[in-house]
C-alpha positions in Angstrom: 23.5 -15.3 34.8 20.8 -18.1 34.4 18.9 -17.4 31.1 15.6 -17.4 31.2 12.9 -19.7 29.2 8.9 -18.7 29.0 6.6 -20.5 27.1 4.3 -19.1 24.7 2.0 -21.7 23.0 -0.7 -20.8 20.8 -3.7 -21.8 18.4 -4.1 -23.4 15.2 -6.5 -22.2 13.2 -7.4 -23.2 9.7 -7.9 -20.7 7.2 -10.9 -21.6 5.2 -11.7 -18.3 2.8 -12.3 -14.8 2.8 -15.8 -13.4 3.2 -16.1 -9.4 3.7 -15.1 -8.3 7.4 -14.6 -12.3 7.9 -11.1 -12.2 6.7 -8.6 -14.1 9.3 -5.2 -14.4 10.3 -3.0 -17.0 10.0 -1.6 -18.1 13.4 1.2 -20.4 14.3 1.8 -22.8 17.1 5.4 -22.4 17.8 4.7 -18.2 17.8 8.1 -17.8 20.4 10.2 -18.8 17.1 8.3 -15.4 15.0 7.9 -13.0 17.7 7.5 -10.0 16.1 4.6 -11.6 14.4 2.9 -12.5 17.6 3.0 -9.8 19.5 5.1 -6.0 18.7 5.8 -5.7 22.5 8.8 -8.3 22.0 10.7 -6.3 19.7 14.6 -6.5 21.2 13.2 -8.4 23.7 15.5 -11.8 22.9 17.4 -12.8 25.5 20.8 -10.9 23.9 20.5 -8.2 22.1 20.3 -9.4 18.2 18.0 -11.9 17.3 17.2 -13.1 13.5 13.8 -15.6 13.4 12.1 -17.3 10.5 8.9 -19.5 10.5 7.3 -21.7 7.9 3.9 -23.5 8.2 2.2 -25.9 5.9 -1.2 -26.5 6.2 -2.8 -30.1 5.4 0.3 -31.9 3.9 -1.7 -34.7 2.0 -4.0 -32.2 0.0 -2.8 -29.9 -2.5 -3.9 -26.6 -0.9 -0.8 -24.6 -1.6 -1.5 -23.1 2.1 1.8 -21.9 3.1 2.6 -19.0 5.5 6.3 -18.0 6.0 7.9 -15.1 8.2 11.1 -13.5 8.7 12.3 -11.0 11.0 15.1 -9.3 12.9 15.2 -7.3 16.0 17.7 -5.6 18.3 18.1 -3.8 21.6 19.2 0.0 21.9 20.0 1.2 25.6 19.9 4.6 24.5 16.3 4.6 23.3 15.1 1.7 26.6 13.5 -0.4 23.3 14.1 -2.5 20.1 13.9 -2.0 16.5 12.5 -4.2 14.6 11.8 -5.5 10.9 9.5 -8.5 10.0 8.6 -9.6 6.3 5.4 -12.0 6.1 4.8 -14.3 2.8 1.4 -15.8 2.6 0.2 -17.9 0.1 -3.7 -19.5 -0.2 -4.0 -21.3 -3.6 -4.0 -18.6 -5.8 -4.4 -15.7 -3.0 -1.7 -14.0 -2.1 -0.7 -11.1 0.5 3.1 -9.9 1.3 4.0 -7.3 3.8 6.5 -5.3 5.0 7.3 -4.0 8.7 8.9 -2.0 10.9 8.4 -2.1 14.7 9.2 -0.4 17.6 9.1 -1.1 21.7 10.1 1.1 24.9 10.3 -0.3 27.9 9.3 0.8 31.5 11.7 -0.7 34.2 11.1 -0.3 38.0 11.2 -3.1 39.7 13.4 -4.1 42.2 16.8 -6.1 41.9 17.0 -9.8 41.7 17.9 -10.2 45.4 17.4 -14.3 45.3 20.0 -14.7 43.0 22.1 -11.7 43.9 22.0 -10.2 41.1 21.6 -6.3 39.7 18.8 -6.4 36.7 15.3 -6.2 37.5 13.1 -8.6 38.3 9.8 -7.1 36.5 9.3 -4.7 33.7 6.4 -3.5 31.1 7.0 -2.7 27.8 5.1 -1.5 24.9 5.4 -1.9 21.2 3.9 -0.1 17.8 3.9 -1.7 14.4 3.2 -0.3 11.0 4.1 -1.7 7.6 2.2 -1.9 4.1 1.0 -5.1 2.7 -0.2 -6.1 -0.6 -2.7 -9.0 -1.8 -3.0 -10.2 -5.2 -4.6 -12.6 -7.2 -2.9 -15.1 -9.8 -5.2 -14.3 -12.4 -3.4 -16.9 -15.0 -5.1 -19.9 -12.2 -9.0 -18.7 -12.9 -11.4 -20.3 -15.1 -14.2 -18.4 -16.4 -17.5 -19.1 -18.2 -15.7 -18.5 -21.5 -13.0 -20.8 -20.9 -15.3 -23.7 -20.8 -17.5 -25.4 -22.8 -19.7 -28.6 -23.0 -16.6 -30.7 -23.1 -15.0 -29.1 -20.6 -12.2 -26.3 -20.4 -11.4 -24.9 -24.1 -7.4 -25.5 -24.5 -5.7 -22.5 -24.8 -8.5 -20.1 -24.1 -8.1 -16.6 -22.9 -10.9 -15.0 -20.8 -12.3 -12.0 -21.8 -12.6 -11.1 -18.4 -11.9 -7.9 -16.4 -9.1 -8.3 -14.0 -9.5 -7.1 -10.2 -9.1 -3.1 -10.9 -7.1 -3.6 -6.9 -4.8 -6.2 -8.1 -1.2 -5.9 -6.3 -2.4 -2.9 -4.6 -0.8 -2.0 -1.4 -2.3 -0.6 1.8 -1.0 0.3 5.1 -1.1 -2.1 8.3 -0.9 -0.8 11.9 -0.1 -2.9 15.2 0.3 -2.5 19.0 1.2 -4.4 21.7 2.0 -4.7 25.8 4.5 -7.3 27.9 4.1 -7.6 31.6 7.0 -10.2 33.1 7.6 -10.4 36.7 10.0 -13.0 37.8 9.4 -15.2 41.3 11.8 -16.0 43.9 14.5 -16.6 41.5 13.5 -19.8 39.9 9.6 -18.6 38.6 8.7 -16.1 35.9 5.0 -15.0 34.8 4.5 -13.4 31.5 1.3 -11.6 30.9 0.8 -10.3 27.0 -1.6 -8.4 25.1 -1.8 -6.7 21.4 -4.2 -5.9 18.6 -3.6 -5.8 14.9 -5.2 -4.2 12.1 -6.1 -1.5 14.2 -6.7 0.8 11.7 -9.3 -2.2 9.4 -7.5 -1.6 6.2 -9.4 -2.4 3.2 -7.9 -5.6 1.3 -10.5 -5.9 -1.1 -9.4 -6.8 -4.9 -12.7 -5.2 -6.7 -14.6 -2.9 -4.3 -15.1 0.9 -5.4 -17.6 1.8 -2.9 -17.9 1.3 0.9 -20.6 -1.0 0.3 -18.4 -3.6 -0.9 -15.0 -2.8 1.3 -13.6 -6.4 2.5 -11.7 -5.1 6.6 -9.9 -7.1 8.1 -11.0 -7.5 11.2 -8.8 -6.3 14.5 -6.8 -9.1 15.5 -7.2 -9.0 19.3 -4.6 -11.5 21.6 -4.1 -11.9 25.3 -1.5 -14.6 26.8 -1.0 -15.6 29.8 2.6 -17.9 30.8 4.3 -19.3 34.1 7.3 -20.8 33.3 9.6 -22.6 36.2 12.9 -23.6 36.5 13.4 -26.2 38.9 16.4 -28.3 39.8 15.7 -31.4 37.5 13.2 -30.2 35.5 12.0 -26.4 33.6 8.6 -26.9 32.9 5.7 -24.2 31.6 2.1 -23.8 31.2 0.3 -20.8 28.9 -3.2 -20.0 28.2 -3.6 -18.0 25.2 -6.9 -16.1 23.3 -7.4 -14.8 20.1 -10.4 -12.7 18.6 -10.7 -11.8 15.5 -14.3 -10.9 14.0 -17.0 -13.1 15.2 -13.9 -16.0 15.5 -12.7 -16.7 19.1 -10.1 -19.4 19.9 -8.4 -20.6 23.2 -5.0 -22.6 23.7 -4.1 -24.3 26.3 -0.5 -25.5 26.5 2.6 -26.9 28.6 5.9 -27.7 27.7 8.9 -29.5 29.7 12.8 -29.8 29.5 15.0 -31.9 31.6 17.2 -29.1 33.5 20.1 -30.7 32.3 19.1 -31.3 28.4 18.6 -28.5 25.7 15.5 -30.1 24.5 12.0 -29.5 25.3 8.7 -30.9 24.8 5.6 -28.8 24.1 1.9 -30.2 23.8 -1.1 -28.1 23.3 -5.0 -28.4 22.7 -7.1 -25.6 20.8 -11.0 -24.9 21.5 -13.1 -23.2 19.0 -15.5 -20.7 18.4 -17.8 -22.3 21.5 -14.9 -22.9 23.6 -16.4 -26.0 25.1 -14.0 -29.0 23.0 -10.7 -29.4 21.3 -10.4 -29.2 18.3 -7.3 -30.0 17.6 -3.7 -31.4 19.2 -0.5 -30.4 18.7 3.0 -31.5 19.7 6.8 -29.6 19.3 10.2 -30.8 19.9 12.7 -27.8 20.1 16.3 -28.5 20.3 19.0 -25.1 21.3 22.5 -25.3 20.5 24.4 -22.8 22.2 27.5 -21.1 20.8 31.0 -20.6 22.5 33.9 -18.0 21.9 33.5 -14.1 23.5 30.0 -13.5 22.0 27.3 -15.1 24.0 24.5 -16.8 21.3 22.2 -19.5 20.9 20.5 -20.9 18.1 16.8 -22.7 18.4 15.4 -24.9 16.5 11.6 -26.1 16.7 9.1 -28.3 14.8 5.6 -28.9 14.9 2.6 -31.2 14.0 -1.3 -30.2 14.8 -3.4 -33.1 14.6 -7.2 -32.5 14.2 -9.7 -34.2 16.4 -12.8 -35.8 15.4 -14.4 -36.9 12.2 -12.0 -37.5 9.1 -9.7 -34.7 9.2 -6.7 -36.2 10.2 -7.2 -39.2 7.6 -8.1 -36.6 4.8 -5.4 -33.9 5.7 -2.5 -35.5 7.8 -2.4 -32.4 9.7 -0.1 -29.3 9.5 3.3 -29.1 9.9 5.8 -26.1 11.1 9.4 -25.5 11.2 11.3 -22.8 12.5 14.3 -20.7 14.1 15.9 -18.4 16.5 19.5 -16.9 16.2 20.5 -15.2 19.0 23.4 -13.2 19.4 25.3 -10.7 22.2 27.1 -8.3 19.7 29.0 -6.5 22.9 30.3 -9.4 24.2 29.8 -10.4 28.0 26.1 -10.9 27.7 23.1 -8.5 26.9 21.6 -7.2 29.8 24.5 -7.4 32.1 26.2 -4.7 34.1 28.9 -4.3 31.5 26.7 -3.5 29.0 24.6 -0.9 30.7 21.5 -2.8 30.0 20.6 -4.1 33.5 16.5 -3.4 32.6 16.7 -4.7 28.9 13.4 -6.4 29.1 13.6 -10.8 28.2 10.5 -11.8 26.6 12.2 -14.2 24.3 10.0 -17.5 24.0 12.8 -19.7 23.0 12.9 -23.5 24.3 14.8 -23.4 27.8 17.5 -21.9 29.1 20.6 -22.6 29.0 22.7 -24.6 31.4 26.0 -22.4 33.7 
């Protein structure tokens, strides 16, 4: 069975500050390596059945920012309950600002399309699933990193001064976090596969503000909204993909626009990728991958993908003043019946494949 390769590119967006009900998300460009993250439709959706992913981004290497975002998750296919289960733990860190979360995940999946005919084979060629999310999440503040007005004088900061200052009464508080999400795949005569995605986070606006005791001063996050939109073809020299992505998030709207290519008989690919801003009208930035996927032997079908990235800003000084942003990240994936998730062996003929992983691999 040919394995299948769909390409999900996405936008780069800086992260600037937190204003109340202005609050964004961190999003990455390589989002097939932290799927979970991206969207909780793909949730046992890898191409076997276990799949273990981990992301790291670091944004503007040349000036101190401490930006760094990491994520880790794990996800697996059940036949008996048509879905996945899923757990994803998210580590962000902005300077002194801070937010961790925990979560669980859950997708089913709706299977009724008809058998792969072009390629004579029994599993479906479309299916929808859906996916829910929830998990808790603190944000904190490193307190010991502040300077206040008492710390500093007309020389400058008072050595070994202690503020008299209040800390946040929210500090390290946690609050819950709720998440949904949609997959649409249809494969094409065999060789073609179109991948439409949608999913909204937040859902429920939780309050991450570290001082507010009244509704007039509550700091929501915004919903998160996503839509994706992929065609991803595997010809007989060349696999090759193209995605349009959105993202809304408060008054903040971004659009990606992306394709990505591997020599049929190479497990390397190349991705490149533009992102618009708010007005949608000129790039902002550009970005280029290299993934590499080794692919394991012995009786348990698995791969293992490897990506990094570099976003280059465009216009004015940024690239000079910044160097950019860089990512790294991973995909183990692993049959732990042997033979190959989804097959007829297994039982699993409509397990559903959203797995954004860099090309398939050769027969």
């Amino acid at each position: 069975m040919n394995n299948k390769c769909m390409l999900l590119l996405t936008v780069v967006v800086l992260l600037t500050g937190r204003q109340r009900s202005m609050g964004q998300d961190p999003l990455f460009s390589q989002p097939y390596l932290s799927p979970l993250y991206l969207n909780p439709a793909a949730t046992g959706a890898g191409e076997n059945d276990l799949r273990v992913s981990v992301m790291h981004r670091r944004q503007w290497l040349t000036i101190p920012s401490k930006f760094n975002y990491t994520v880790l998750s794990v996800d697996k296919f059940f036949p008996a309950i048509k879905g996945g289960l899923g757990l994803m733990a998210t580590n962000f860190s902005e300077g002194y600002l801070k937010r961790t979360g925990i979560y669980g995940s859950y997708s089913y999946t709706i299977c009724s399309g008809e058998p792969n005919v072009a390629r004579n084979e029994e599993r479906q060629t479309w299916f929808v699933t859906g996916g829910l999310q929830a998990g808790m999440v603190q944000r904190s503040i490193n307190y010991s990193q502040l300077l206040f007005s008492d710390q500093i004088n007309q020389y400058g900061v008072i050595p070994g001064s202690v503020s008299a200052a209040d800390p946040p009464i929210f500090n390290r508080h946690w609050y819950p976090d709720f998440s949904g999400g949609i997959y649409f795949s249809h494969e094409i005569n065999g060789r073609g596969n179109l991948l439409l995605g949608g999913s909204a986070h937040h859902i429920n606006r939780p309050d991450e503000s570290l001082t507010a005791t009244t509704d007039t001063f509550r700091s929501q996050v915004p919903v998160r909204w996503s839509w994706n939109a992929n065609y991803q073809y595997e010809g007989e020299q060349w696999v090759w993909g193209l995605a349009l992505l959105v993202y809304q998030q408060g008054n903040t709207r971004t659009m990606q626009l992306g394709a990505e290519v591997r020599p049929a008989d190479y497990d390397f690919s190349l991705g490149v990728w533009g992102h618009l801003g708010n007005a949608l009208n000129s790039f902002n930035s550009l970005g280029l991958s290299v993934t590499y996927t080794f692919h394991g032997g012995g009786g348990h079908k698995q791969k293992l993908i490897v990506g990094v990235g570099q976003d280059f800003p465009m216009g004015g000084n940024g690239l000079s003043y910044t160097t950019g942003s860089t990512e790294a990240g991973l995909t183990w994936d692993y049959d732990t019946k042997g033979g190959g998730a989804g097959s007829l062996e297994t039982g699993d003929r409509c397990k559903p494949r959203v797995d954004i992983g860099a090309c398939p691999s050769k027969q």
